[in-house]
N, C-alpha and C positions, 0 to 999 in steps of 0.2 A: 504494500500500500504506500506507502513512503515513497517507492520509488515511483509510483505514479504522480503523487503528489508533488515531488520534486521538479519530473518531467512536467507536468503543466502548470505549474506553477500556482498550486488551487492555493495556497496559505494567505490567510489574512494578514494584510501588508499595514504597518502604520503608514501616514505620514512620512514620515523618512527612507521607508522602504525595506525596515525592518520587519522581522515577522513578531504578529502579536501572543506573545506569552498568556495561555489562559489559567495558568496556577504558577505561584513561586515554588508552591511547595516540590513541585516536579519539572522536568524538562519535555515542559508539553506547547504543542502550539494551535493555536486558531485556524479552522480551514474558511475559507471564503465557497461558503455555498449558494451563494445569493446568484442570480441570473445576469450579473455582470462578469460573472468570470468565466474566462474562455471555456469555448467546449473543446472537448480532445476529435479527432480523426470520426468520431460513430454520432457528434453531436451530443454527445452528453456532456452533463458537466458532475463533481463530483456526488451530487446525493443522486442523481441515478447509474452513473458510474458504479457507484459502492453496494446500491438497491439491486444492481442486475449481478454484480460480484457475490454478494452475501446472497443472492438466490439459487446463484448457481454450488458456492458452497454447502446452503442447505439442502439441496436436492441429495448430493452425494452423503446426507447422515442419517441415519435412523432416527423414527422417533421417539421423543417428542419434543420439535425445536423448539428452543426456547431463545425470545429476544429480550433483551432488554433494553427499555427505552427512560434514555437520562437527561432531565432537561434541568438547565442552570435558571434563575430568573428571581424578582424581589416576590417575598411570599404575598406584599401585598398588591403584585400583578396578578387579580383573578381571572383577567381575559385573558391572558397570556394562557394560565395555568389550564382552565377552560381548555382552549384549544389543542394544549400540548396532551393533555390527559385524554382530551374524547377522539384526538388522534389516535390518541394508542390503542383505545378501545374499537376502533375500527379494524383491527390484527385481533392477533392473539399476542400480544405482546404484555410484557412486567413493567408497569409506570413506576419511575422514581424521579423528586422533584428534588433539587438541589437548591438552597440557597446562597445564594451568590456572597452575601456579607457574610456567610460562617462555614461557607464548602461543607463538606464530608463529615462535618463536626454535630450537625444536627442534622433533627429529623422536621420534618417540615409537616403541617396537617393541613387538612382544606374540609369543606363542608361535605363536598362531595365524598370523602372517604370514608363516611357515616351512611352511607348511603348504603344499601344492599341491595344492588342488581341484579345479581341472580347471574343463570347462566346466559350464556347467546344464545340466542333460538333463530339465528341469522347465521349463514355463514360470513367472515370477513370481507370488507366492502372492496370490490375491485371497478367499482364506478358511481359516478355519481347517483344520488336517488331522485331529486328534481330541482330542477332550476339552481343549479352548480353545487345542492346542498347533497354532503354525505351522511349516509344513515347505517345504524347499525342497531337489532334487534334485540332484546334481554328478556328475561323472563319477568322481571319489575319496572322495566324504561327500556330507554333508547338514548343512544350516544348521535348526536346529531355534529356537523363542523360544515363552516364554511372556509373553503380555503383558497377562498379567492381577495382579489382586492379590491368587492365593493360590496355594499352592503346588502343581503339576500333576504327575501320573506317565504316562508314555506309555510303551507296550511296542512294541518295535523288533523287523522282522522280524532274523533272524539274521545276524551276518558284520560287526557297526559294535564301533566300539571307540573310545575316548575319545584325541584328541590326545597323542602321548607331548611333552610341554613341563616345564620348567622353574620357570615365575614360580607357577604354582597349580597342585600337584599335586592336591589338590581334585578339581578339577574334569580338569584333562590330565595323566593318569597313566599314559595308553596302554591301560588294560586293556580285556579286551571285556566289551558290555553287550548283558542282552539287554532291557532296559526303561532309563529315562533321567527322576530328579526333577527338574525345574525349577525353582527358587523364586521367587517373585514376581518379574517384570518382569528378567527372563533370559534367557541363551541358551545354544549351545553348540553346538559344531563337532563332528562327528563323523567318523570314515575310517572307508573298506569297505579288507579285507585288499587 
């Protein structure tokens, strides 16, 4: 991986032209995944570069594969967290939230981890559900994400209701909905009565 990395040059560059260190604690660095960094020879650029690598890897393992999915961010970014978490729930993947001000050092909580979804009663989403919004099935809700860069409205059959939580009323107030806005690059847990 490295050596791809190296070859196109995916690393997050400061200012000076430096690569950006993402921990002191270790000798680790920043990739630049964002849609400004060059693609290689097949048009990709690193996250699906590494999404078609890590696929091809797991096909050659038994199972049961296991991902895990790590995201850095301030715990009192809930849209962030939203969409990082109801990503993951769209896989079969392990969510872990990292606090940016205290690394590895804590555990971080959200409303949503109170919440008991149950299992998938969906298989994981490999395309959008409607009008650029992704969904994903549960046996007590639904993992919904917009992951686009403008704001989406999706109308929900009947019976969903928004997380009754604590940190974002916003967003988890418990009421019921019969449609659900998204705003750019978001998500949001929803329960069936």
């Amino acid at each position: 991986m490295q050596t791809k990395l190296n070859e196109m040059n995916w690393w997050a560059r400061k200012t000076d032209g430096g690569r950006v260190q993402w921990t002191a604690q270790y000798r680790a660095w920043d990739i630049n995944f964002t849609a400004w960094s060059k693609p290689d020879a097949d048009g990709q650029r690193y996250p699906q570069w590494l999404a078609q690598r890590d696929n091809g890897v797991m096909a050659n393992t038994r199972a049961p594969h296991l991902i895990g999915f790590n995201v850095h961010g301030k715990t009192n970014d809930y849209r962030f967290f939203r969409y990082a978490f109801s990503s993951c729930l769209l896989g079969d993947g392990f969510f872990c939230f990292t606090d940016d001000a205290k690394g590895y050092s804590s555990v971080s909580w959200f409303d949503e981890f109170d919440f008991k979804l149950g299992a998938a009663i969906s298989m994981p989403s490999t395309a959008e559900w409607t009008n650029g919004v992704w969904r994903r099935d549960f046996e007590r809700g639904i993992a919904l994400v917009n992951p686009t860069k403008r704001r989406l409205t999706v109308e929900l059959e009947p019976g969903f209701r928004r997380l009754p939580g604590n940190q974002d009323p916003a967003a988890n107030d418990g009421n019921p909905v019969a449609s659900i806005t998204l705003e750019a690059k978001d998500g949001i847990i929803l329960c069936r009565p």
